[in-house]
C-alpha positions in Angstrom: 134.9 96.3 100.1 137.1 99.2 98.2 139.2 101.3 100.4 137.2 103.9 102.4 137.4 108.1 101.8 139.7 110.1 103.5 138.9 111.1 107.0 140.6 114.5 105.9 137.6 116.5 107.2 138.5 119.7 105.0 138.2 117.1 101.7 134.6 116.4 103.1 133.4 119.5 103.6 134.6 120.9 100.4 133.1 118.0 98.3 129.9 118.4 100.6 129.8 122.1 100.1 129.9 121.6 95.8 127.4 119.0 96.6 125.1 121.9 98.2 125.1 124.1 95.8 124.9 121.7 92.9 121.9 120.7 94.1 120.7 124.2 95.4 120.6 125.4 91.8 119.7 121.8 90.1 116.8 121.9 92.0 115.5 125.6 91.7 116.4 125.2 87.3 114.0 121.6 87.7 111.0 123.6 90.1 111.1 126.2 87.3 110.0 123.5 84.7 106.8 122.4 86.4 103.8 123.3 84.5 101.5 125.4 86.0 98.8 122.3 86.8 101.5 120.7 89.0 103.2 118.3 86.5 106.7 118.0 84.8 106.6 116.0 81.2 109.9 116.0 79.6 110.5 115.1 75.6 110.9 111.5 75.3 112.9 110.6 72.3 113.3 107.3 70.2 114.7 106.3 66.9 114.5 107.0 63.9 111.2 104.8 63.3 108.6 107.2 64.8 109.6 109.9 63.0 109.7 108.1 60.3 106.7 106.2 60.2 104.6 109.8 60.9 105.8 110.9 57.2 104.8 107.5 55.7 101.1 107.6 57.5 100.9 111.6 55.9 101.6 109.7 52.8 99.5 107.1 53.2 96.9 109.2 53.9 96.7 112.0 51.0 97.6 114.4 54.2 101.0 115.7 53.2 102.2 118.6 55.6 105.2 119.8 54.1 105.9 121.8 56.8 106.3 119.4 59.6 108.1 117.1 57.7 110.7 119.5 56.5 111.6 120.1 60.4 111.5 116.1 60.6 113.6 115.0 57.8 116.0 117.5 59.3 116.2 115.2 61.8 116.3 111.8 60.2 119.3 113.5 58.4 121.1 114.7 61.8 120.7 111.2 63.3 122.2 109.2 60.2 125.1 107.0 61.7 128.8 107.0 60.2 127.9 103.3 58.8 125.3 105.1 56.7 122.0 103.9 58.3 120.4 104.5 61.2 120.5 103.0 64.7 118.4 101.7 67.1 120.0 104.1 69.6 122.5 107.7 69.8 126.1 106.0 67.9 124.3 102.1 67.8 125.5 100.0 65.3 123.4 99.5 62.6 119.8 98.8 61.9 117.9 97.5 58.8 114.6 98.3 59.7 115.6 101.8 61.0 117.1 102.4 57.9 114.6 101.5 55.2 111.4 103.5 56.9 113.9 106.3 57.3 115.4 106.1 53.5 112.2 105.7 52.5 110.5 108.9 54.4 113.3 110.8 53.4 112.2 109.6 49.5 108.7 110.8 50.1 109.7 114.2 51.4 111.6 114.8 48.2 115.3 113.8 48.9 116.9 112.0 45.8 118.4 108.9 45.5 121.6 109.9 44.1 121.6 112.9 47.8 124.9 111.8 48.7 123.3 110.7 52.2 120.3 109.0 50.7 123.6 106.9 48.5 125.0 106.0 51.9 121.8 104.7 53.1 121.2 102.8 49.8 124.9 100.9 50.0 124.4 99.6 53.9 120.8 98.2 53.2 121.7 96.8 50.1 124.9 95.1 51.8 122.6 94.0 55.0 120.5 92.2 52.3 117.6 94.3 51.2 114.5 95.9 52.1 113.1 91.8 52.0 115.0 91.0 54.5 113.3 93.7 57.0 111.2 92.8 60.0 107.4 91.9 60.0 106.5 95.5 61.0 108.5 97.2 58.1 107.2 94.5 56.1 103.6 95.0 56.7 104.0 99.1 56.0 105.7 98.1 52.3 102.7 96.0 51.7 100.5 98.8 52.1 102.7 100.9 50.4 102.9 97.9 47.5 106.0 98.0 48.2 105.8 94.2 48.5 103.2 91.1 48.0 101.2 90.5 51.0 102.9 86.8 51.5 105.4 88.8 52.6 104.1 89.1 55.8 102.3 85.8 58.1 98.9 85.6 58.6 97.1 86.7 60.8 93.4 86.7 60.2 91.2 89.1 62.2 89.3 86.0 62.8 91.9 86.1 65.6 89.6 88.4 67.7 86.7 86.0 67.8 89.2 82.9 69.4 88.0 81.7 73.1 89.8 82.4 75.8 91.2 78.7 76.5 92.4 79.1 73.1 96.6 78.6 72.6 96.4 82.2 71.0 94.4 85.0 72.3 94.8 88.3 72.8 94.6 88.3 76.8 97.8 85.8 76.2 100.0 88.9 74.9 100.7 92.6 75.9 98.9 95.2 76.1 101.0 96.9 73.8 101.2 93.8 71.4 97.4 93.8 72.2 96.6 97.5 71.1 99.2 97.8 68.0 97.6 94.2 66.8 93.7 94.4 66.7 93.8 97.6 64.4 96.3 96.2 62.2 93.9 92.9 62.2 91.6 94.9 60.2 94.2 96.3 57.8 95.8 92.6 57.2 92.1 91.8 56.1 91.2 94.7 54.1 94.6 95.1 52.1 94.4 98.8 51.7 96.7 100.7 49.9 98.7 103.4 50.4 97.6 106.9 49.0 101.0 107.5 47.9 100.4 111.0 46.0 103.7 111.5 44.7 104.1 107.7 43.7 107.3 107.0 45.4 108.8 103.4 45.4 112.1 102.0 46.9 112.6 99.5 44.4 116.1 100.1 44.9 116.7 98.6 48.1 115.7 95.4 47.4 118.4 93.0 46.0 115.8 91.1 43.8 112.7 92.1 42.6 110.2 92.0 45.9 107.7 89.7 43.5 110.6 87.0 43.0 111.6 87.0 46.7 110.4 83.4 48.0 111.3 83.5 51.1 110.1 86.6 53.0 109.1 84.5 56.3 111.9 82.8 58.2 112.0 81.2 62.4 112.2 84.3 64.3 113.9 82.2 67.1 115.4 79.2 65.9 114.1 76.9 67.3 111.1 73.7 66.8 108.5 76.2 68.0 109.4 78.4 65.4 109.5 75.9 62.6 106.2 74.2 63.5 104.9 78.2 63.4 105.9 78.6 60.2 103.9 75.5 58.9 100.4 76.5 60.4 101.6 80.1 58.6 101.5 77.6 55.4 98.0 76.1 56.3 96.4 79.5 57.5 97.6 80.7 54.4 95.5 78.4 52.3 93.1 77.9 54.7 92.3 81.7 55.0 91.0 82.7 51.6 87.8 79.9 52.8 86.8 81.4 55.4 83.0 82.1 55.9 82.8 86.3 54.9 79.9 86.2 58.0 82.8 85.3 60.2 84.7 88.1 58.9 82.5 90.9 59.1 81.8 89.7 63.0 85.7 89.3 63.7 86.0 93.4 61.6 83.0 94.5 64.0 84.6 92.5 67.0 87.7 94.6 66.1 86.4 97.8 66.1 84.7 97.4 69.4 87.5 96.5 70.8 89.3 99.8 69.3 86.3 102.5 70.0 86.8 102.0 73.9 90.0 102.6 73.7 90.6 105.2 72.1 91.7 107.4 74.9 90.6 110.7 73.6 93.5 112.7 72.8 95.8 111.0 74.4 95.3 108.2 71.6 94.6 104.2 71.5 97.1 103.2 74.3 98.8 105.7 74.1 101.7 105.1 71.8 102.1 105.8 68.4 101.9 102.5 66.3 98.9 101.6 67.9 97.2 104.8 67.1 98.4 105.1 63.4 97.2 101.4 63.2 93.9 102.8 64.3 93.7 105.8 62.0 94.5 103.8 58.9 92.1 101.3 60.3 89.5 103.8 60.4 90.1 105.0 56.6 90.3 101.4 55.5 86.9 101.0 57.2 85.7 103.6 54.8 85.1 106.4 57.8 84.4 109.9 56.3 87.0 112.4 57.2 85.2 114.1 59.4 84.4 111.7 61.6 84.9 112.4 64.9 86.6 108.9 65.9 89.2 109.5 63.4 89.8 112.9 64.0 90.3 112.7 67.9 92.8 109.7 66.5 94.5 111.4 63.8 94.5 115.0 66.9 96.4 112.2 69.3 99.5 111.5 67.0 99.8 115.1 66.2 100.3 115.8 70.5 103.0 113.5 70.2 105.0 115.8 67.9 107.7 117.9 69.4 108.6 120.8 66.7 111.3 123.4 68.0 112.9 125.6 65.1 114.2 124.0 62.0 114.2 120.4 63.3 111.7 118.3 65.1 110.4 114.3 65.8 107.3 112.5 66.7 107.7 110.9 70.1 106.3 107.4 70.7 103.9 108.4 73.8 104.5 110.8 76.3 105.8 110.1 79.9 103.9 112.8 82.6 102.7 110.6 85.4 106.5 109.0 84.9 108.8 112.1 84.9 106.2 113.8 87.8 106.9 111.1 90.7 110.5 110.8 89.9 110.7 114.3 90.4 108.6 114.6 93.3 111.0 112.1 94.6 114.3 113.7 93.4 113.0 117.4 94.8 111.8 115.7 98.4 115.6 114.1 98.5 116.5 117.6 97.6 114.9 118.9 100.8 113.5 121.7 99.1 111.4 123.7 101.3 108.8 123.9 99.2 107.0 126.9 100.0 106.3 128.1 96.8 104.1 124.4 96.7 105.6 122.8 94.0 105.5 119.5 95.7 101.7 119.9 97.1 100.3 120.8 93.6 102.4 118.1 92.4 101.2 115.5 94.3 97.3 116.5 93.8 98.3 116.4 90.4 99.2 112.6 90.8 96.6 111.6 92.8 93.9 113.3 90.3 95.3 111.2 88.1 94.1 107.8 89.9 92.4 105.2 87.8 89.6 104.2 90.3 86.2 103.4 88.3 87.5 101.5 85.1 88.6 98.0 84.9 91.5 97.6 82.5 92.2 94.9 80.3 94.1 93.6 83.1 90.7 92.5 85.0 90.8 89.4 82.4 93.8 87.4 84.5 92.1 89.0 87.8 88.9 89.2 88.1 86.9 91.1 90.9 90.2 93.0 91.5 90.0 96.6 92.1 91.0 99.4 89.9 93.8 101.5 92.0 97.0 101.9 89.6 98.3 105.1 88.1 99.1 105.1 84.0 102.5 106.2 82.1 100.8 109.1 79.9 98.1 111.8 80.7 95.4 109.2 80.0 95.0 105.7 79.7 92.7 103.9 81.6 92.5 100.6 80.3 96.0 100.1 80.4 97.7 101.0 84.0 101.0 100.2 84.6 102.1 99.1 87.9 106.1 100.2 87.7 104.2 103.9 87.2 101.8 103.0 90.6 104.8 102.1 92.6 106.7 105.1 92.1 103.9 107.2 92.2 102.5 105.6 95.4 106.0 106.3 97.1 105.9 109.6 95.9 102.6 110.3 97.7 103.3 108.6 101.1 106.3 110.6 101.5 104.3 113.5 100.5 101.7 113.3 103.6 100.9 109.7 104.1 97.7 110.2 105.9 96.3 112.9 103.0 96.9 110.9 101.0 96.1 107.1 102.5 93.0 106.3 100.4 95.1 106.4 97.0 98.3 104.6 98.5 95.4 102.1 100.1 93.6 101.8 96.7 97.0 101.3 94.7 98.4 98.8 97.3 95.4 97.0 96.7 95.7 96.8 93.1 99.6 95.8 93.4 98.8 93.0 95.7 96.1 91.7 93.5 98.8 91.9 90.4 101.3 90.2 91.6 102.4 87.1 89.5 102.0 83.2 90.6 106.3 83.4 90.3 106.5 86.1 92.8 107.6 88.8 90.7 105.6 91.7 88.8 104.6 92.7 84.8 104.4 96.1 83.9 100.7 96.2 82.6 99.5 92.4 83.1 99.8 89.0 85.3 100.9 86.1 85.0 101.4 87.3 80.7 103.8 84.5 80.7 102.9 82.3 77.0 106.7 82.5 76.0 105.9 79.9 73.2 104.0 83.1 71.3 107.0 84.5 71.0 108.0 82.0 68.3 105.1 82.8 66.0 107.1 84.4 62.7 104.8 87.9 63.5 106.9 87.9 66.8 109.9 88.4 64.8 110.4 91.3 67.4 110.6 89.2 70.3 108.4 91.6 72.5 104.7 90.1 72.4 104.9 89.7 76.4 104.6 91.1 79.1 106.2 89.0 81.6 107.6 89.8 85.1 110.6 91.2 85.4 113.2 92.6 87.9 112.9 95.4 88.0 110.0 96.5 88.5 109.4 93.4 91.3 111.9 96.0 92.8 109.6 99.2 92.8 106.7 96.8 94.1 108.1 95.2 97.0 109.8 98.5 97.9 106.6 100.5 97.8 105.2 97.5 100.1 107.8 97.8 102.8 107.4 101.4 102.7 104.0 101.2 103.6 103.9 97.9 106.3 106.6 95.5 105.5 104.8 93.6 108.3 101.3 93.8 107.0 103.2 92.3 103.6 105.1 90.1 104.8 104.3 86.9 102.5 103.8 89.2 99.2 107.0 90.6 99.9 108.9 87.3 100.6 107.8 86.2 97.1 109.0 88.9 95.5 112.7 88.1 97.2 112.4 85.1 96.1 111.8 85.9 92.7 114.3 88.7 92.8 117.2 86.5 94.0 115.9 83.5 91.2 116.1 86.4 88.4 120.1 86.7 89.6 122.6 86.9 87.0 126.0 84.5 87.6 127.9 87.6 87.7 125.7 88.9 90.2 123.8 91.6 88.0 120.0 91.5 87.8 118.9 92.3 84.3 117.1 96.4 83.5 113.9 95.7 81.5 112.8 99.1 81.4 116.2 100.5 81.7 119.6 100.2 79.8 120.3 97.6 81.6 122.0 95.4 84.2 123.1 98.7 86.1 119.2 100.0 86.0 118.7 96.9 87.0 120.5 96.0 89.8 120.2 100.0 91.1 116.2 99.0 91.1 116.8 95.6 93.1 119.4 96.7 95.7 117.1 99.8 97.1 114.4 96.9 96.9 116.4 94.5 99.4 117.7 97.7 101.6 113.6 98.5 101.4 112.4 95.1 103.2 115.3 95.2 105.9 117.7 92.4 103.6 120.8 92.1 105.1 123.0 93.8 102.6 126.2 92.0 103.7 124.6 89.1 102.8 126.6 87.1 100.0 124.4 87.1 97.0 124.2 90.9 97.9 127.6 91.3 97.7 128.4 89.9 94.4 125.9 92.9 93.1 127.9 95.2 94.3 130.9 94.0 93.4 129.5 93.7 89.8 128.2 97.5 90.1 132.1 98.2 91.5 133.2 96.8 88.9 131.7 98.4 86.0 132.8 101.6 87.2 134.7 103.9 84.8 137.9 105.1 84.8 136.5 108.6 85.0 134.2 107.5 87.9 131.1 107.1 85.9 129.2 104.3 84.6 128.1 104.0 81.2 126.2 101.2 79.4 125.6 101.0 75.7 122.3 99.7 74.5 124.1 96.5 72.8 123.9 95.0 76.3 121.1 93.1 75.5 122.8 90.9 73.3 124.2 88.2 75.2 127.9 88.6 73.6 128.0 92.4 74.5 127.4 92.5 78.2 129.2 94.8 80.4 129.5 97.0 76.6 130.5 101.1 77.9 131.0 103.6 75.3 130.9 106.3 77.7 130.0 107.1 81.0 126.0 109.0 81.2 124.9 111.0 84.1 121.5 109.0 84.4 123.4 105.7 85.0 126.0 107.2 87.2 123.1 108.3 89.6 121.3 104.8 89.5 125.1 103.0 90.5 125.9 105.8 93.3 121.9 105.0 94.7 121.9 101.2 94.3 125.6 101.4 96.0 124.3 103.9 99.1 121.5 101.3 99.5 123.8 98.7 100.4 125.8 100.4 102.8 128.8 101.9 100.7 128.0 105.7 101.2 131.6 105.5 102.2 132.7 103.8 99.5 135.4 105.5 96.6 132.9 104.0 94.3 130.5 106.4 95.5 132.6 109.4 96.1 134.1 109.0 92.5 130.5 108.2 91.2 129.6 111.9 92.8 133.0 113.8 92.0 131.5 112.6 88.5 128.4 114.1 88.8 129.9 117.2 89.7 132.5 117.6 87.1 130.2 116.7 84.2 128.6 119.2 81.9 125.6 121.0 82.8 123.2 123.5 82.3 121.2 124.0 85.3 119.5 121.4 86.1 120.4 119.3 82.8 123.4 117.2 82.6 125.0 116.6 79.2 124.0 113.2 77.8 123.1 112.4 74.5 123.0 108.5 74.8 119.7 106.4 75.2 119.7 104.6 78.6 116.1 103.3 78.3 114.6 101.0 76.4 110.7 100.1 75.4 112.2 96.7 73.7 115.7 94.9 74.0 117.1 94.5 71.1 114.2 97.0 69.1 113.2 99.6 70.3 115.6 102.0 72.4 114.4 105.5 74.6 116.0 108.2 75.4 114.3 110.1 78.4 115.0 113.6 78.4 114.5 114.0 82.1 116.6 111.3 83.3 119.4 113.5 83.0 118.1 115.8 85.2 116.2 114.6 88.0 118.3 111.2 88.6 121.6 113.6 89.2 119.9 115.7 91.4 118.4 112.4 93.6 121.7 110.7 93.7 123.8 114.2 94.7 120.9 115.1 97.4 121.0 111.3 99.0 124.5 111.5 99.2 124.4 114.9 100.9 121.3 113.8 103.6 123.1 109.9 104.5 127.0 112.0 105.1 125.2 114.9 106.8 122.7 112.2 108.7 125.3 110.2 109.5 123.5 106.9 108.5 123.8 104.4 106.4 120.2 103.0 106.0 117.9 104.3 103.5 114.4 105.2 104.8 112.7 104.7 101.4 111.8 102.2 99.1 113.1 103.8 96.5 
């Protein structure tokens, strides 16, 4: 236990009175951002790969809008590191995929090789060792582009789609992302279309040999036996491919596309996230779809939703986050104790609970059968693919809200998160039980993200929103998700951030869990949590943790301290009793002293991820409502006089 605040009452008051009216004009900037149905959505920002790959599919297409990707190249140019590629995240070290989909949209937009940045770009891929050496996704888009021979990338035969259940691989067995990227590209692996390409341009230059002399293009994504006995049935379904029956084929293209036509979502595209609906539009044209058809429009209208264009610079965003960004706020302005009598909270929460999936049974019904729909999704739309981190927040939201307006949907979505729980204990974000880790071996897994298994924290948001609601009534479900919660312990006494960069997301999401279900939060392996949030603190007062993280030999990384992770430390550390703490007071004198404009605090970094290790968020709201929850929790447990928080989040 760190040494507790001066009982200096002037020092109190003073701090508390910059806490008011920090959050007095935080939260009036935030209310004026809502949109006029109810909703906040805030830009949500990757790498350089979206971007990116919206220039190659124009290209790939015959659909060139100069335009756009003038404003876009702008910012593939901005976000160049000083190593001369791109990152995976803001001042990342750097990456080889990132940088040859970048170099090479860049090329297609009309930016010469011998552009001082474009010679930059060209030196660090060449020294990483070449375009050849990229992963199976960039790998796949120079095939198309002919960029490189088709055994550069394994095999995967859309025969895939007509596999049985029981079988090892089936697409049930991976994520719902995996799942929706994968069954369009199915058909594009068969069909071997090529690239449009107008303006002819090749990258021949990043490759260290010739891409038709490269032999070795597939290598053991992992290491291990898995991986090598992977690689060999790659050998056999390479031979064995070219054989098989063309009857089977056109029923595995037709099983495909029925799989894809469901699902497209309407504007708010297949699953909602980029790859999977560029996979779909090119699937579409490969299929031989007229251009007017209205499939392919309504896909090709859905990626052009996700662009954000402001001035002379712009980027495509991988999906878009509303039902996300709304509850956290409704949550950050009801800590805020806004009075809410201009109804920004009410039309919020109708908002939300509009948004209820109640009549469609997502893919998820395949590992839970007879279950009831009830969860809430990430984007606008997506009702095949719910995701249960989104339900739990948005659940909480709407209890605290009214509980009895709005019992049926917290009913309905407790349902459908007791019915998703996991035979571990813990939850998935879109599946259960998605737990076939020996998939992630197969050399297309080269990503290491096929599943969707469970994961700390968001068990955390679950078994919160559970003891919210009846911790009695939940008893056993909850004590399963403990368990799991104090299995999934780090040594050091960190739980590991999934969803959010990383072990201080984490172990925020897990302590307000255990303060949630009435935990005793002196309790030892409780302790050694906190002591490993203490002790990550900054020397400024913040806390700061660098994407690299999540690579074993980086842990505990900080390049600088972010307002977003600040707040999640000061809220995990109120949640287990330290409201007292310095670690807390500095964590807010933080908060206070940081730049700000409004209701926005300065922060450039990513502190979310979609993928460890691949594929790196950065949440433009997270930096605004999160400093506004942790100030106004601060202000209601010193001014309460308590130190138990009533939420589950």
């Amino acid at each position: 236990m760190d040494a507790l605040v001066s009982d200096n009452g002037s020092d109190d008051e003073a701090l508390l009175s910059q806490v008011e009216s920090t959050i007095a004009e935080a939260r009036d900037d935030l209310k004026s951002m809502q949109e006029e149905d109810g909703h906040w959505v805030f830009d949500l920002e990757a790498d350089a790969t979206i971007p990116a790959e919206f220039i190659l599919l124009n290209h790939y297409l015959d659909e060139i809008d100069d335009e756009t990707e003038s404003k876009i190249s702008c910012y593939l140019r901005a976000i160049q590191g000083d190593h001369g590629g791109w990152p995976l995240f803001y001042n990342g070290d750097f990456n080889l995929s990132a940088s040859i989909k970048a170099y090479f949209a860049l090329k297609l937009v009309g930016d010469t090789p011998d552009a001082e940045h474009m010679v930059r770009a060209r030196k660090a891929i060449l020294a990483a060792g070449g375009a050849a050496h990229s992963n199976v996704f960039t790998r796949i888009t120079l095939a198309l582009f002919e960029a490189v021979p088709w055994r550069a990338v394994p095999v995967m035969p859309v025969e895939i789609m007509l596999l049985p259940a029981w079988f090892p691989f089936h697409l049930s067995k991976i994520s719902y992302w995996s799942r929706t990227v994968l069954v369009p590209l199915l058909i594009l692996m068969a069909l071997k279309p090529r690239a449009q390409n107008p303006r002819g341009i090749s990258i021949k230059e990043l490759f260290v040999r010739a891409p038709e002399e490269e032999e070795r293009y597939l290598v053991n994504p992992t290491g291990s036996a898995w991986g090598e006995i992977f690689l060999g049935i790659d050998k056999v379904l390479r031979k064995v491919e070219p054989m098989l029956p063309r009857s089977a084929r056109d029923r595995a293209i037709k099983a495909a596309v029925d799989f894809v036509k469901p699902r497209l979502n309407g504007e708010d595209g297949l699953g909602g996230i980029f790859p999977a609906m560029a996979n779909a539009v090119m699937a579409f044209e490969a299929l031989g779809y007229p251009k007017d058809d209205p499939d392919l429009l309504v896909a090709k209208r859905a990626i052009r939703n996700l662009l954000h264009i402001d001035g002379k610079t712009g980027f495509c965003q991988p999906c878009l986050s509303p039902i996300w960004d709304t509850g956290l706020v409704v949550h950050s302005l009801a800590e805020a104790n806004a009075s809410d009598k201009t109804g920004e909270l009410k039309r919020a929460a109708e908002w939300l609970a509009d948004k209820q999936i109640l009549d469609v049974e997502g893919d998820w019904i395949e590992r839970r059968p007879g279950l009831r729909p009830g969860g809430w999704p990430f984007e606008y739309s997506n009702d095949y693919y719910p995701d249960v981190d989104d339900t739990a927040v948005v659940a909480l939201a709407l209890d605290r809200m009214d509980r009895e307006k709005f019992r049926e949907n917290v009913e309905r979505a407790t349902e459908w998160i007791l019915g998703m729980q996991s035979k571990n204990g813990g939850w998935g974000s879109f599946d259960a039980d998605n737990n076939y880790d020996y998939l992630n071996h197969i050399p297309f897994a080269d990503h290491g993200a096929l599943l969707d298994p469970p994961t700390s924290d968001v068990t955390a948001r679950c078994i919160g929103m559970l003891a919210q609601f009846d911790s009695d009534a939940h008893a056993e479900p909850i004590q399963r998700g403990v368990d799991f919660l104090k299995a999934e312990q780090e040594t050091d006494g960190s739980w590991f951030g999934r969803w959010g960069t990383n072990y201080v997301y984490g172990t925020w999401s897990v302590l307000c869990a255990l303060n949630a279900v009435g935990e005793d939060m002196q309790a030892p392996y409780i302790r050694k949590g906190v002591d490993w949030l203490k002790a990550q603190q900054g020397d400024d007062g913040g806390w700061g943790e660098d994407g690299a993280t999540y690579w074993k030999d980086a842990k505990c990384v900080n390049k600088a301290s972010t307002a977003s992770q600040t707040s999640w430390a000061v809220l995990g550390l109120m949640a287990a009793e330290e409201k007292e703490s310095t670690s807390v007071e500095r964590g807010i004198r933080f908060l206070l002293e940081s730049p700000r404009s409004g209701s926005t605090w300065e922060e450039p970094w990513h502190t979310a991820v979609g993928f460890p290790k691949v594929f790196y968020l950065k949440y433009h709201g997270y930096n605004v409502y999160f400093p506004l929850w942790a100030l106004s929790r601060y202000r209601n447990m010193k001014k309460g006089n308590t130190g138990k928080v009533p939420f589950g989040l």
